[in-house]
Structure formats: C-alpha cells, structure tokens
C-alpha positions in Angstrom: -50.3 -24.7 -0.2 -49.0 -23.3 3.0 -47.8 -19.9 3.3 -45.1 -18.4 5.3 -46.0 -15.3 6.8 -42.5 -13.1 7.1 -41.9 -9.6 6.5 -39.8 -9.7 3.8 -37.5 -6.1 3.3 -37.4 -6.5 -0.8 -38.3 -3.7 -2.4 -40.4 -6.1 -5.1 -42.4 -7.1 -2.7 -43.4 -3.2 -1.0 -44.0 -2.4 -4.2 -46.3 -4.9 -5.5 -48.6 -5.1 -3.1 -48.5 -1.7 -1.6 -47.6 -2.6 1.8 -44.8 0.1 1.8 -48.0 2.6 3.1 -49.5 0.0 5.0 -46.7 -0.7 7.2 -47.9 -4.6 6.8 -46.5 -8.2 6.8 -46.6 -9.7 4.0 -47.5 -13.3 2.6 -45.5 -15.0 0.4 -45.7 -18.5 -1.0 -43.3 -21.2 1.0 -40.7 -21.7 -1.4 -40.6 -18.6 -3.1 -37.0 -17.8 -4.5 -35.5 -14.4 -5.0 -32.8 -12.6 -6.4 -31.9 -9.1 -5.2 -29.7 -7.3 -7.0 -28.3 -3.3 -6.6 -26.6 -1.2 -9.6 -24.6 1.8 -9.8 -27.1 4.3 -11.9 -25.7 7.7 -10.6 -24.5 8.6 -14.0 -27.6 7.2 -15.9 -31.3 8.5 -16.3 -33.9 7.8 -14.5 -34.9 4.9 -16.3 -32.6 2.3 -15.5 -33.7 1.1 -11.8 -30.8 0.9 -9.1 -32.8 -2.1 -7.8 -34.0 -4.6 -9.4 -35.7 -7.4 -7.4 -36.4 -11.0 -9.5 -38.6 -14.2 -7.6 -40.6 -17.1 -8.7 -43.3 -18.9 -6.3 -43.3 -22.1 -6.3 -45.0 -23.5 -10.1 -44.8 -20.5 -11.7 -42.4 -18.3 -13.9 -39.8 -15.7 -12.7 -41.4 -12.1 -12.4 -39.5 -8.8 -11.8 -40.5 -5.4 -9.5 -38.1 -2.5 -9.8 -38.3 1.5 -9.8 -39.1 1.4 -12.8 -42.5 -0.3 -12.6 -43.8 1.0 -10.0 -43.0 4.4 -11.6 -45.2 3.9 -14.4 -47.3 2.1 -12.4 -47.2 -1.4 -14.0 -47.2 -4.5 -12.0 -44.7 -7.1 -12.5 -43.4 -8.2 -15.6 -43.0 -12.2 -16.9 -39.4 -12.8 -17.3 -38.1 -15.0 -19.5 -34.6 -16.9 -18.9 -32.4 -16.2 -22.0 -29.0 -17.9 -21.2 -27.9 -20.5 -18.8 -24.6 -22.0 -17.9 -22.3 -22.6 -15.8 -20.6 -19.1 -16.2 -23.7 -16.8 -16.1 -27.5 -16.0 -16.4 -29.6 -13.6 -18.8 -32.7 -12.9 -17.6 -35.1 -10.9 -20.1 -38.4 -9.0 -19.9 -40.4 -6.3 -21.5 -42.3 -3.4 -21.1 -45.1 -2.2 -23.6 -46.2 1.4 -24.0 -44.4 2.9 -21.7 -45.5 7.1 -21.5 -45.1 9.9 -19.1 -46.2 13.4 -18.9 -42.6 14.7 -18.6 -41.7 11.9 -21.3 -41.6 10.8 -24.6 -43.3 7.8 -25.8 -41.4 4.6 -26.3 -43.7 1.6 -27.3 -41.0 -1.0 -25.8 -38.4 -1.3 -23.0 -36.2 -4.7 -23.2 -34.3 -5.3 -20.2 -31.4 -8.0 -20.2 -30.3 -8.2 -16.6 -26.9 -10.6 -16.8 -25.6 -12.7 -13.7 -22.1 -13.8 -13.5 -22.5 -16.7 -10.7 -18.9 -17.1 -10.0 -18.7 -13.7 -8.3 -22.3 -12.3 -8.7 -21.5 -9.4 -10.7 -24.1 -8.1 -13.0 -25.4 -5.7 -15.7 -28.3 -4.7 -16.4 -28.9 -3.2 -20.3 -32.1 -0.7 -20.7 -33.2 -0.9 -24.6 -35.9 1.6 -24.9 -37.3 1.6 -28.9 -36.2 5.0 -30.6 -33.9 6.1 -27.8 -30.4 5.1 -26.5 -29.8 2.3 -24.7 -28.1 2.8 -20.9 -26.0 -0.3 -19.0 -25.4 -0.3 -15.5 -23.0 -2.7 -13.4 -23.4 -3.9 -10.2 -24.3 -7.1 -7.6 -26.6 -9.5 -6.9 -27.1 -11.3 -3.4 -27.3 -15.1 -3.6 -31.1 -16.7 -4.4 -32.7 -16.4 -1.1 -35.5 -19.5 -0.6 -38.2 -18.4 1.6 
C-alpha cells in the first residue's frame, strides 16, 4: 500500500505518534478518513476532551486520539459504531483503568460521541463508573479523505 506523506495538523495524529516534539511529517495511509471535531468544555472538568479527533485507514476499524488519552497516556482507543442513519451517528469507545495521582480511580470511561450530519452538530457524553457523567456540545468538520 502506498502512503501519502502530508503533514497533517490533527491533534490525533501529534499525539499518537509523538511528532508534536519532533517537529516531523507524518505518514499516513492513502485513504485514511477523519473526523475532527471541537466542543465547548469551559464549564466541565478536565475530563471531557475539547478535541476529539476520530480516523480509520483504509481496512481497518475507526480509532479515536483526544486530550484525554494522551493525558493518561494511552494510545488510541477501538471505536465501535453504535447508531447509523440518515439523521445521525453514535460513535462509542472505552477506556479501562483509568488513575491519576491527583485522581480517583475509575475502572471505566464510556464515551458516546453523537454526529448530527444535517448540520454537524455534536455531543459528546463522558460516563466515568462511580462518578457523574459530563456532556458537552459542539461541531464536527466534514470526513476529510486523505
């Protein structure tokens, strides 16, 4: 498979591969799609990202990179697709054992990040286990093909 070499300026991709300190172009699969989308978290902790960036290479499954990850230092999460039609998009994922020194434990994070495609609002639902869930609103850009 041929690769397109582009610098790409989502923040999934600087923060999966480190190339944020490297200063770096980075390779990505021709045919890569990705969805970029921004919420409005000024009023919300600090774990629900403001960015949350979703792509899928070519013959595999959707993945996700946000603030949130790379502040725990976990590397992109599997996403599962939980609705589709012709009004919107759920997109799922989860992250296990999640732990900080200036935080509590929580075994589980579900995030439901939802796509309206007439207008490209979204939400975006943080459900950590034992603690209260937070929703933020905002957009997403169209998929973007590379």
């Amino acid at each position: 498979m041929r690769s397109l070499r582009v610098a790409i300026p989502l923040f999934f991709a600087c923060l999966a591969t480190g190339a944020h300190a490297k200063n770096t172009n980075i390779v990505v699969p021709k045919g890569t799609v990705a969805l970029n989308c921004e919420f409005r978290t000024g009023y919300l902790s600090n774990s629900t990202p403001s960015v949350v960036d979703l792509y899928r290479e070519p013959g595999a499954n959707w993945h996700v990179m946000d603030p949130f990850l790379a502040y725990f230092k976990k590397p992109p999460q599997q996403v599962e697709i939980l609705v589709d039609n012709p009004k919107r998009i759920t997109y799922g994922w989860t992250v296990e054992r999640v732990s900080s020194d200036s935080n509590n434990f929580a075994a589980r994070v579900n995030f439901r990040l939802t796509l309206i495609k007439s207008d490209r609002r979204a939400s975006l639902t943080v459900q950590p286990t034992g603690f209260r869930s937070e929703a933020a609103w905002g957009r997403c850009l169209p998929l973007r093909t590379f």
